[in-house]
N, C-alpha and C positions, 0 to 999 in steps of 0.2 A: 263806232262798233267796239264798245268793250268786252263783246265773246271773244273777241280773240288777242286781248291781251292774257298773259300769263299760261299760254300754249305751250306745254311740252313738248319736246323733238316727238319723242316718242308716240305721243298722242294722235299727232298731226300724221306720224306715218302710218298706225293704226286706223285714221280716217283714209288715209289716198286708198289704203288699200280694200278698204271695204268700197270705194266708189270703182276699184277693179285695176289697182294697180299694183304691179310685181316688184318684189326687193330685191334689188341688185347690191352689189358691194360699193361699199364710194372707200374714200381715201381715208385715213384717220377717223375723226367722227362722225363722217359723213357718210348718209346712205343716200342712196341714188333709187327710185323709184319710177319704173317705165311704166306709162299711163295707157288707158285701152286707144287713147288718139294718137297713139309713138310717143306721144316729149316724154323728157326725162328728167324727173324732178330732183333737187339734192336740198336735203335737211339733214338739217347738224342737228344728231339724235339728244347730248345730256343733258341741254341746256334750253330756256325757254326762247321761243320763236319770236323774233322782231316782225311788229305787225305788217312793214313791209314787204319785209321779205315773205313773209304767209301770204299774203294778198296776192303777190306776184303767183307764186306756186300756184295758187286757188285759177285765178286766172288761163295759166299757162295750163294748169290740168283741164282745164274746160268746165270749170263748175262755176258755178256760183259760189257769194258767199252765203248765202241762207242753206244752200243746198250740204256746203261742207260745214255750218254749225251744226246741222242736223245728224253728222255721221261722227261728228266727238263723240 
């Protein structure tokens, strides 16, 4: 799945939220993101996303990942 290398923080929080999730404050450069199922996701906004760690959030938000390329 190379859609989702070179993922910016930013981007990625732009997607959760358009799939219906709220931004919360996180620690330093992290934002914290409450999904419409409760979890609460944290992405480190300046820097590009480790495809693990994306996969993981994608997952733990309830989506797919065809579902969250489609909301980049």
């Amino acid at each position: 799945m190379s859609a989702f290398r070179n993922v910016k923080g930013q981007d990625a929080v732009k997607a959760f939220v358009k799939a219906g999730g709220i931004v919360r404050s996180g620690k330093g450069d992290h934002v914290n993101i409450k999904m419409p199922n409760a979890q609460i996701i944290t992405i480190p906004v300046p820097k590009d996303i480790k495809i693990g760690l994306l996969k993981a959030a994608i997952k733990k938000a309830g989506l797919t990942e065809d579902e969250f390329s489609n909301l980049l």
